[in-house]
Backbone bond lengths (Angstrom), bond angles and torsions (degrees), N, CA, C in turn:
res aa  C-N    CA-C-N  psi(-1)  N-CA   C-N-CA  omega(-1)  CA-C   N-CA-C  phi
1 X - - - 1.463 - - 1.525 108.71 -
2 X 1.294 103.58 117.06 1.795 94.71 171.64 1.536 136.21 -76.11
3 X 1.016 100.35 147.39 1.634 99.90 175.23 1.145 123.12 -55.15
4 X 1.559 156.15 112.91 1.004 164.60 142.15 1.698 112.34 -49.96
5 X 1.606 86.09 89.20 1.937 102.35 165.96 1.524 124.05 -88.00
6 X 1.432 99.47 -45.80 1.779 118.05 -149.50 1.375 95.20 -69.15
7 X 1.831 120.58 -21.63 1.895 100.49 179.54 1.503 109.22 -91.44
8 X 1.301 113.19 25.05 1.995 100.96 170.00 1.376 84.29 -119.26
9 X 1.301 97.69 123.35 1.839 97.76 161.31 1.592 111.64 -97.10
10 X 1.544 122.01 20.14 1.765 100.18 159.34 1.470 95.01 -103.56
11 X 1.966 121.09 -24.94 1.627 89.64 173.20 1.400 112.13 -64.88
12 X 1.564 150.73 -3.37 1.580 133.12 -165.69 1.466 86.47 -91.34
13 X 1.683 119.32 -42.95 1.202 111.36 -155.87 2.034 105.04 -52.51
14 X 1.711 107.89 -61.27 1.161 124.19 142.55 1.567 116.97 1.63
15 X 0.884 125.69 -98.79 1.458 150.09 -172.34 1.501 79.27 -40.99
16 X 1.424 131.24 -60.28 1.627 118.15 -149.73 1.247 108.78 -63.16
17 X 1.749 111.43 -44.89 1.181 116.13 -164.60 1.613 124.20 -64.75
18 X 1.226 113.57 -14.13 1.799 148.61 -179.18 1.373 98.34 -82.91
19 X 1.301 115.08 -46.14 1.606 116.26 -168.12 2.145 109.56 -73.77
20 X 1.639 93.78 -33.25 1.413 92.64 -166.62 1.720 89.59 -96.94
21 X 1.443 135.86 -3.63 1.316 111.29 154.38 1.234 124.84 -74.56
22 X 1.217 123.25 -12.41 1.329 117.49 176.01 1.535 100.97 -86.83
23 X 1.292 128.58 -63.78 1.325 129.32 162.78 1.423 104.80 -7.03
24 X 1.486 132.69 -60.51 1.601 141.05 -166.47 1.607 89.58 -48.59
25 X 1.957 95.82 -79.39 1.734 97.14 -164.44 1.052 126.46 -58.74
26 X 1.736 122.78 -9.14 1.476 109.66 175.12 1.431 98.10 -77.55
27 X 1.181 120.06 -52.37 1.672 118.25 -165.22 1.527 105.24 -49.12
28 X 1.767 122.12 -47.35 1.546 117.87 177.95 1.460 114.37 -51.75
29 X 1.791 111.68 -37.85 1.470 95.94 161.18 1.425 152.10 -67.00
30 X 1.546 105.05 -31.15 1.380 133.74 -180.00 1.793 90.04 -69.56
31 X 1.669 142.11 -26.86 1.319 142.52 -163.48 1.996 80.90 -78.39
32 X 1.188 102.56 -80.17 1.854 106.11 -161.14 1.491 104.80 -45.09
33 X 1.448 114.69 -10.95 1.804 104.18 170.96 2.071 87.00 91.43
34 X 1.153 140.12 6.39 1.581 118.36 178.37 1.920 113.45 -70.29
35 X 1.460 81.99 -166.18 1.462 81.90 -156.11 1.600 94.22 -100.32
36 X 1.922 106.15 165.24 1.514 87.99 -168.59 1.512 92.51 -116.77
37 X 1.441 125.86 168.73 1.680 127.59 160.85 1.523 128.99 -113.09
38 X 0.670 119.34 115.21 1.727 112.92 179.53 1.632 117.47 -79.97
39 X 1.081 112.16 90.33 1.880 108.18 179.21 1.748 116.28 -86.09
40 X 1.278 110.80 144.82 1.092 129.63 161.82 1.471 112.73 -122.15
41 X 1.520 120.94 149.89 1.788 117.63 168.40 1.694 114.44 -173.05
42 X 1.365 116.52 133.87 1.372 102.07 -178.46 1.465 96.34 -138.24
43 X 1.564 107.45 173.82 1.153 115.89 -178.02 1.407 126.04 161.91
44 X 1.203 148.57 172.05 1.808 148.15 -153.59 1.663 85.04 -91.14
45 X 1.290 79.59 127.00 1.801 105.31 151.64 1.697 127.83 -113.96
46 X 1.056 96.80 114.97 1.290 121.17 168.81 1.579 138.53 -88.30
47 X 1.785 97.80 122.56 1.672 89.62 -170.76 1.397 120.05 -75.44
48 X 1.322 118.45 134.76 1.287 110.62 -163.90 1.997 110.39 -112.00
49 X 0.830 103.64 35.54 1.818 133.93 -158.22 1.235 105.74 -150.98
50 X 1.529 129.60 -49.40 1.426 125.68 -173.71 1.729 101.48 99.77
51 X 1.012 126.57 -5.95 1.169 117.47 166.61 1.475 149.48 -46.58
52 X 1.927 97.82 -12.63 1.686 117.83 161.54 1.309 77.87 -167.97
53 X 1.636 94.19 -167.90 1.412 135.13 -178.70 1.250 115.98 -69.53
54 X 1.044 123.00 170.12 2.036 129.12 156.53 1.862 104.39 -28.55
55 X 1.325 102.12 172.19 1.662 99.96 150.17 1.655 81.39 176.70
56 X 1.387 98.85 -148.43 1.580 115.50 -165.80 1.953 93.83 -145.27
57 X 1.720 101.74 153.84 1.226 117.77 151.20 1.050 126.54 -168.51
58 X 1.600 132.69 150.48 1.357 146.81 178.12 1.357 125.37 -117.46
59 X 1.320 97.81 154.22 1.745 108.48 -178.53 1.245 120.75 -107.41
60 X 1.190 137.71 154.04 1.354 127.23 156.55 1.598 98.68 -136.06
61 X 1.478 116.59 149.27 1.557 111.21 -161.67 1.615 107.70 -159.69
62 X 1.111 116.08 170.29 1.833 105.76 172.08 2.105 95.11 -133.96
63 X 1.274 96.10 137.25 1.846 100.11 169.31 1.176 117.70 -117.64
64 X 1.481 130.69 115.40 1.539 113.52 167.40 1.478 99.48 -122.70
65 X 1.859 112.32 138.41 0.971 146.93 -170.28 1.625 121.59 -88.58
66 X 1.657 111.50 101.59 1.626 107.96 -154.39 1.732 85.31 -96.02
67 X 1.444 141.90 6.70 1.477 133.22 149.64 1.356 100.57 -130.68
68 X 1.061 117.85 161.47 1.722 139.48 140.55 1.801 98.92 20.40
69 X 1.296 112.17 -78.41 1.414 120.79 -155.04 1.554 109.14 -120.11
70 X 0.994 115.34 -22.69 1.798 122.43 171.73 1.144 116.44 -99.29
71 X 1.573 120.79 143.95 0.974 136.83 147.25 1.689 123.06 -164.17
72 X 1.373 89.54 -159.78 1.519 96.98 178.90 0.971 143.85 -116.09
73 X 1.358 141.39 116.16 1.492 138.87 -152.96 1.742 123.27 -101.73
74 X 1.261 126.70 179.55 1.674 128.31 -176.61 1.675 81.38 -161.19
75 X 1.419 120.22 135.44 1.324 140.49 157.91 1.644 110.15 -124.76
76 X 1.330 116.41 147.02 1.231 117.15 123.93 1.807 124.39 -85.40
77 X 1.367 105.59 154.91 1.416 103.97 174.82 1.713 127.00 -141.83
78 X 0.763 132.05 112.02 1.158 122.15 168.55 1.601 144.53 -105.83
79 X 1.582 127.02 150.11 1.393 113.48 -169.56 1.288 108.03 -155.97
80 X 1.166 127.76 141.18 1.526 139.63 141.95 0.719 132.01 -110.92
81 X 1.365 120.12 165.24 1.375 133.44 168.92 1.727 121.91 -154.02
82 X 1.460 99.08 149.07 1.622 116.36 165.38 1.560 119.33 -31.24
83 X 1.585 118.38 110.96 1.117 120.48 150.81 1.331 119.63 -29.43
84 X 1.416 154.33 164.52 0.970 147.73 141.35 1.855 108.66 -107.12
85 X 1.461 87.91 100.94 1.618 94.23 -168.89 1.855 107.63 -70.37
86 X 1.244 118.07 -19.77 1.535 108.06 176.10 1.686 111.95 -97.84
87 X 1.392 120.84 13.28 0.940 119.91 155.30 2.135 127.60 -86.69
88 X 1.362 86.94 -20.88 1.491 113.85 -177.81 1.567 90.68 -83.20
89 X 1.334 142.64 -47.93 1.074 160.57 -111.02 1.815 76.05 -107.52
90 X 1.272 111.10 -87.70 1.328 118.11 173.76 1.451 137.71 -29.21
91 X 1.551 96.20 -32.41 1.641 90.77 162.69 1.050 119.44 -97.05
92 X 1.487 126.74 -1.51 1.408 121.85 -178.36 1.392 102.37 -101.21
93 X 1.331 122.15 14.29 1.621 127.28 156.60 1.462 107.14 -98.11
94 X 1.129 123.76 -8.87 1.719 119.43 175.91 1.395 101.69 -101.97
95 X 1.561 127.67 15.96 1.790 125.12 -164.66 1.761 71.13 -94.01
96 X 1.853 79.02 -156.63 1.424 103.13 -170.83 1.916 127.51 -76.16
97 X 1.961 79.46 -21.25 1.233 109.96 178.21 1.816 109.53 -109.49
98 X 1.529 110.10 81.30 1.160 143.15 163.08 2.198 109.59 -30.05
99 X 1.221 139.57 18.65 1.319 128.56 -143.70 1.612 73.58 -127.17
100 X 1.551 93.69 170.44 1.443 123.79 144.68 1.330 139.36 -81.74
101 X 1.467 125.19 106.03 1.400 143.58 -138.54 1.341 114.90 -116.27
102 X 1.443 127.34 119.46 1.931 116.97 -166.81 1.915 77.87 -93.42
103 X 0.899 111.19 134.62 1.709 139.08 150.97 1.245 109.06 -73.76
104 X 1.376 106.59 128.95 2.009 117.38 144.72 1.488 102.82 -123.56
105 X 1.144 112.55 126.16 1.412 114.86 175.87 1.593 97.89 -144.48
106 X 1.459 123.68 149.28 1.693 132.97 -177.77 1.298 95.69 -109.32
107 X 1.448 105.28 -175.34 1.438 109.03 -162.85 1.467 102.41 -80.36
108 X 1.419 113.38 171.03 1.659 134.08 155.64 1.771 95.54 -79.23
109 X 1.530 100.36 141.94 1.060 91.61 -159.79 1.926 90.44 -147.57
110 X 1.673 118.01 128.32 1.432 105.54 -164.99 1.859 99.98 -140.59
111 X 1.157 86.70 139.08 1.671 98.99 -179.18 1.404 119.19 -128.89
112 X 1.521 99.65 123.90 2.124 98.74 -148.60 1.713 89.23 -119.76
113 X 0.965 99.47 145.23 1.526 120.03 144.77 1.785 127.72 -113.22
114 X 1.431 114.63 118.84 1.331 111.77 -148.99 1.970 104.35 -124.79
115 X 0.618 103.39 156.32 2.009 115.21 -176.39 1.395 101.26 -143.65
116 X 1.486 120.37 150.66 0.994 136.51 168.42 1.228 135.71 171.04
117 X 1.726 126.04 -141.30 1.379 110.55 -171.19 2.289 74.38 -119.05
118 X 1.356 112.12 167.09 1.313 136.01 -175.88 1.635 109.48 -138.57
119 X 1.109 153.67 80.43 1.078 138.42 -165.38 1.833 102.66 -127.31
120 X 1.100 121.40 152.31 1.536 136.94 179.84 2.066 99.94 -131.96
121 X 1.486 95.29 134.10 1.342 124.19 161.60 1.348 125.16 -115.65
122 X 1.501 119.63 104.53 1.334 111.49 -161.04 1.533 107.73 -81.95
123 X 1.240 133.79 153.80 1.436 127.63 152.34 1.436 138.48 -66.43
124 X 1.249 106.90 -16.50 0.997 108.92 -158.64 1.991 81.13 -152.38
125 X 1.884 117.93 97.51 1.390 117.35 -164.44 1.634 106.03 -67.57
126 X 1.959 109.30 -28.20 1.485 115.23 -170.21 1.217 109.70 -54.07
127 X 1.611 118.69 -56.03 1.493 115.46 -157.79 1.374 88.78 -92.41
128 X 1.175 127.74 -69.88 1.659 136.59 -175.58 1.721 108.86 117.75
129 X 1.841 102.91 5.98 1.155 114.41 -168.24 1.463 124.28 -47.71
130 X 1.467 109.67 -57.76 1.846 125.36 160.43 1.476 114.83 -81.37
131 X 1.038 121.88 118.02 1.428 128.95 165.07 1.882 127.51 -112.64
132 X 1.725 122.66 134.56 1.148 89.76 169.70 1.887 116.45 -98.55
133 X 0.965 135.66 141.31 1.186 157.37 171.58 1.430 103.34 -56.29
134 X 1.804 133.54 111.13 1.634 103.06 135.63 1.417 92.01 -140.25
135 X 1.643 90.25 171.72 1.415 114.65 -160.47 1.676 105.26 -130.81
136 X 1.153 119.48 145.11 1.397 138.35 165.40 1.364 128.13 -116.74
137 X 1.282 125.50 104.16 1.814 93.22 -158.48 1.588 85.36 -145.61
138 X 1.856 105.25 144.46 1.527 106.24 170.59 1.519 93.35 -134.71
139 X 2.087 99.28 153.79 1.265 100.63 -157.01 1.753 96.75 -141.62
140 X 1.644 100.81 -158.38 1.559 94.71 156.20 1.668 94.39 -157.18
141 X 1.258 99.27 140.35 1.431 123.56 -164.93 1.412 117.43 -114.48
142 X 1.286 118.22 132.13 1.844 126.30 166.35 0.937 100.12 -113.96
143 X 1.849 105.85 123.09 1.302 129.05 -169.31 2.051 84.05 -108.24
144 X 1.579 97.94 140.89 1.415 110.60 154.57 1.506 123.03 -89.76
145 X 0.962 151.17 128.04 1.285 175.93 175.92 1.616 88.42 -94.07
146 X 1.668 118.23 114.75 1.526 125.16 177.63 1.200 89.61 -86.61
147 X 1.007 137.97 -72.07 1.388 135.03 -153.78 1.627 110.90 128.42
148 X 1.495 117.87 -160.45 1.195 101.78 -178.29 2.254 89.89 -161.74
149 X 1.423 85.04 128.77 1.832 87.23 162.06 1.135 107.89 -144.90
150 X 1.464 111.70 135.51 1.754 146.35 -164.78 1.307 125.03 -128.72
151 X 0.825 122.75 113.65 1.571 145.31 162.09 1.513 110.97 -86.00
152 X 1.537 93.98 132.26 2.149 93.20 158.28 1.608 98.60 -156.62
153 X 0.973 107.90 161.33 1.389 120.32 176.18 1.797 105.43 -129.93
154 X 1.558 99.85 121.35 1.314 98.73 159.95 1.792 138.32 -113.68
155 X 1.135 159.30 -147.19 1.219 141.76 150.81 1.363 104.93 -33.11
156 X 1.005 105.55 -93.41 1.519 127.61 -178.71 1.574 133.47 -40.55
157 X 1.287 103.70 -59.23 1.888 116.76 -179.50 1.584 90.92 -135.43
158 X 1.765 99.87 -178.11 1.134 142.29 -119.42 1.484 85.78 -153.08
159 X 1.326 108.09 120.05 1.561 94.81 168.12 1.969 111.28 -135.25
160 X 1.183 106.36 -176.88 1.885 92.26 178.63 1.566 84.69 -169.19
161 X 1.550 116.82 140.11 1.211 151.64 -168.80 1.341 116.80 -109.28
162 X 0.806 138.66 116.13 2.184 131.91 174.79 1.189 103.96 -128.13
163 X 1.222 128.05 124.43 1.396 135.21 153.00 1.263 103.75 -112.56
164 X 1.637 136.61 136.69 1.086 161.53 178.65 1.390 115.59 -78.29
165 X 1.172 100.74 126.99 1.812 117.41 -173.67 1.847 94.49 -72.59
166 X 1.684 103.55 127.59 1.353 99.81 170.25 1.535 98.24 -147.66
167 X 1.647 112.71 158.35 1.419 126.08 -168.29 1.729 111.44 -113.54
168 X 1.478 108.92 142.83 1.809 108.11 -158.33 1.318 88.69 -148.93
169 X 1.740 123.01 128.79 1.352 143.22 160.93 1.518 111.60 -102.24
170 X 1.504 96.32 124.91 1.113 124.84 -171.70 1.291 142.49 -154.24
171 X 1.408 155.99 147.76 1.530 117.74 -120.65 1.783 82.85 -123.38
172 X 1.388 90.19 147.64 1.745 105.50 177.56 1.560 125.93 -119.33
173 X 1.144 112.90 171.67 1.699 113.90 170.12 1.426 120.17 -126.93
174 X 1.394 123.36 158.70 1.338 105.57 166.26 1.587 111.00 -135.89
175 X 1.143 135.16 136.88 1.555 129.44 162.51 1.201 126.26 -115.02
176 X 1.355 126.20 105.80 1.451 145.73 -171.83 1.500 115.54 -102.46
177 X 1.450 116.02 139.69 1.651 135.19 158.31 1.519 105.54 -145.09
178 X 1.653 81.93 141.34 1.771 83.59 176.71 1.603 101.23 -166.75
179 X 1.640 113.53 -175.71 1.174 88.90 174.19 1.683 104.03 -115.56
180 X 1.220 117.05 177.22 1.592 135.61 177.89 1.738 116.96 -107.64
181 X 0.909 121.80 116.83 1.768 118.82 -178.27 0.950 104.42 -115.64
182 X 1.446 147.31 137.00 1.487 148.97 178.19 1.362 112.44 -101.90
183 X 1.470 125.73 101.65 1.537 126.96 -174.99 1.003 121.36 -81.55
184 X 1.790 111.75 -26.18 1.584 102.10 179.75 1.604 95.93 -158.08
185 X 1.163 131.00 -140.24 1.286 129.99 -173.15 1.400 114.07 -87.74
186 X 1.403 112.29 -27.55 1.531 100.45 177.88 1.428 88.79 -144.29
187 X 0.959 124.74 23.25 1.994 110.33 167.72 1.734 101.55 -108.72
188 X 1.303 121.63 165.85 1.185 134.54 174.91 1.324 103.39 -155.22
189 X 1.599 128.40 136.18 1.193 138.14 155.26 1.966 104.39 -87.35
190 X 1.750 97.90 153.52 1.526 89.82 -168.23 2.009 84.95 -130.66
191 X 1.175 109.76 161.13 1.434 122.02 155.10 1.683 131.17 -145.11
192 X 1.632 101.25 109.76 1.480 96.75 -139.36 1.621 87.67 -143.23
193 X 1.487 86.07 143.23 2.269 113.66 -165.10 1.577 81.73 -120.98
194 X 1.481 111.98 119.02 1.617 138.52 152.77 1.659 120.05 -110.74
195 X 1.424 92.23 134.97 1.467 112.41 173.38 1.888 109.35 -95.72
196 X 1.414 129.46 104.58 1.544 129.93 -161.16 2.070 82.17 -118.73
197 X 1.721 96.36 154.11 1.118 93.01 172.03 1.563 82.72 -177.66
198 X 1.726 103.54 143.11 1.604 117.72 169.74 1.380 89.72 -152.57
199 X 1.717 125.52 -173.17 1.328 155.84 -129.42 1.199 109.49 179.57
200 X 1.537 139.20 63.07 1.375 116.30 -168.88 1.868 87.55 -89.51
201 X 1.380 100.29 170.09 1.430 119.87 146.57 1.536 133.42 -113.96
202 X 1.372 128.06 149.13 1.419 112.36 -150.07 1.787 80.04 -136.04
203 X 1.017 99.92 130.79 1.535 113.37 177.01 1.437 117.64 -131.50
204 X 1.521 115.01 126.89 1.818 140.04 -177.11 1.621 81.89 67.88
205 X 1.478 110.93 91.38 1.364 116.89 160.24 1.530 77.45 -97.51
206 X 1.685 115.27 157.27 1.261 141.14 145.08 1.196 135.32 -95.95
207 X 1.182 136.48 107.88 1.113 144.32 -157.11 1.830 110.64 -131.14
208 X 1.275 113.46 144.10 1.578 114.38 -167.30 0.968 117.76 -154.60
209 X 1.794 130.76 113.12 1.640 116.31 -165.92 1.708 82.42 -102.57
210 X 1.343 99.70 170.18 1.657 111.54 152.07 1.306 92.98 -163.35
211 X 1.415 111.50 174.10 1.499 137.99 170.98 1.695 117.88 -115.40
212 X 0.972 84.46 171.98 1.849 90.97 177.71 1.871 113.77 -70.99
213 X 1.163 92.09 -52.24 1.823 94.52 172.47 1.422 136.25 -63.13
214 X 1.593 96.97 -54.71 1.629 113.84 -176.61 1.183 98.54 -89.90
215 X 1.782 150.91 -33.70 1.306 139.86 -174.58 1.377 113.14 104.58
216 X 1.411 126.17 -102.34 1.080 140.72 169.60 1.688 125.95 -86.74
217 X 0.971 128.13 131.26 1.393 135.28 -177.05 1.069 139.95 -120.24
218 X 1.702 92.06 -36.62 1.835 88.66 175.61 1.631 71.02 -162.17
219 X 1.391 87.41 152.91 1.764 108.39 157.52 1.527 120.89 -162.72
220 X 1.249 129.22 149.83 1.494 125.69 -137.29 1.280 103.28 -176.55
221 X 1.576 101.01 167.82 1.847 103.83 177.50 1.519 78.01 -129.48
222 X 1.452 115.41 -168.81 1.246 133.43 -172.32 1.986 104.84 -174.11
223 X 1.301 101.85 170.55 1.493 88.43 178.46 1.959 92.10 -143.20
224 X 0.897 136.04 144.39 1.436 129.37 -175.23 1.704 92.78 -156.06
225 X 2.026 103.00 156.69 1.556 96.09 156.01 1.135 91.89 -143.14
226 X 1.390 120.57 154.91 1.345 155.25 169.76 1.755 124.69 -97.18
227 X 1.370 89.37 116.41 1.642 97.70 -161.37 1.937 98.69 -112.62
228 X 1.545 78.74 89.95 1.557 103.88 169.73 1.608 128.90 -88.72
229 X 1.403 97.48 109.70 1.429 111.60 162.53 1.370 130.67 -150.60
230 X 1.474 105.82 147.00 1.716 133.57 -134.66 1.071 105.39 -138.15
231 X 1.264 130.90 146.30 1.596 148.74 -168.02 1.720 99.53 -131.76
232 X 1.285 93.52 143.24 1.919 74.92 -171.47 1.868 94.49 -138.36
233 X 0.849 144.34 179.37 1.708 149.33 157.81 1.227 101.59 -136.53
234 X 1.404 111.26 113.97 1.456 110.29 154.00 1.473 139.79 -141.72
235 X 0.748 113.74 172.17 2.133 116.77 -177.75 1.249 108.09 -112.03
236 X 1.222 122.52 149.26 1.127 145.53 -178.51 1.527 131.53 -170.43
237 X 1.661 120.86 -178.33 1.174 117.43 164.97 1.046 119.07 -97.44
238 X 1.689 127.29 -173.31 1.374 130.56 156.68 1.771 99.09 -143.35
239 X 1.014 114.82 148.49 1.643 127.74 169.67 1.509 124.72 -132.03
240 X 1.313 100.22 100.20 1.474 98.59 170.11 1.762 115.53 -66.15
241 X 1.438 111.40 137.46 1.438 118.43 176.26 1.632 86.64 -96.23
């Protein structure tokens, strides 16, 4: 299910203003003549809050280096993760409707744009062969909201639950270490543990029970935010141009 950006115009406005700061620092780098990197990296994300299940995410990013070992980076990023359907399960046994409920819910689903600092510490300054990697990076993120559909059956009736999939921009962080291996003259393999975390808020969720007999029952908006954070490990490349 895709994220729905293009109908908030303060997230595009948002999004632009993120897009042309990075735009700034690449161009200040590309001015001093440094060198640039091309990263790729994927790998399992983990909720580190309990807020869903496992999932996976990847980066793709550009770094150019205004000394020796620092510089500055622009990623896109993306991630999901597993509903946790017996957590949904559980509160819809503390609603009004007390039953046992089968869940379908899809993933949480988040698409970042990120800036920051990129820096490498080599171990060894001669060759530059092992390096450690860390990263600082702040961004702004659209979190998907899957939604939620429920079934229960009780003695009597039949009931069914909908909550409506909705999308929320909201600003994130990331903190990375890892290490850097140099395979050849301009390739590098990387192995690198990030700490990611945002807060969106989701406002006029729609939500609608009915039953089999009576039809409609309740229907409502709600406003909630979800304070997501994820630990992720991943591998990847790097390419010096």
């Amino acid at each position: 299910m895709p994220v729905t950006l293009w109908h908030n115009g303060d997230a595009v406005r948002k999004l632009f203003l993120y897009i042309m700061m990075a735009y700034g620092i690449l161009n200040t780098c590309r001015a001093q003549d440094t060198r640039f990197y091309l990263d790729a990296n994927i790998g399992p994300a983990f909720a580190a809050n309990g807020f869903a299940d496992h999932g996976a995410a990847t980066e793709v990013g550009i770094v150019c280096n205004f000394s020796k070992y620092a510089g500055y980076g622009a990623m896109v990023r993306w991630q999901f993760n597993k509903m946790s359907a017996q957590s949904i399960n559980n509160g819809l046994k503390q609603s009004s409707l007390p039953v046992a409920w089968d869940v379908h819910a899809k993933n949480w689903e988040s698409e970042s744009f990120m800036i920051g600092s990129d820096n490498t510490f080599p171990f060894s300054p001669k060759t530059g062969r092992w390096s450690l990697r860390v990263r600082m990076m702040l961004g702004a993120t659209v979190t998907l909201f899957p939604g939620v559909d429920a079934h229960a059956q009780s003695d009597q009736e039949t009931y069914h639950y909908v909550q409506n999939s909705i999308s929320a921009l909201s600003m994130s962080c990331l903190f990375g270490a890892g290490i850097q291996w140099k395979v050849g003259k301009k390739l590098y393999l990387t192995l690198d543990g990030s700490y990611f975390g945002t807060n969106p808020t989701f406002k006029n969720v729609q939500t609608f029970v009915s039953s089999g007999t009576r039809d409609l029952i309740a229907s409502y908006t709600t406003n909630f935010s979800e304070d997501i954070r994820s630990l992720t490990a991943g591998v990847g490349i790097r390419l010096a141009l």
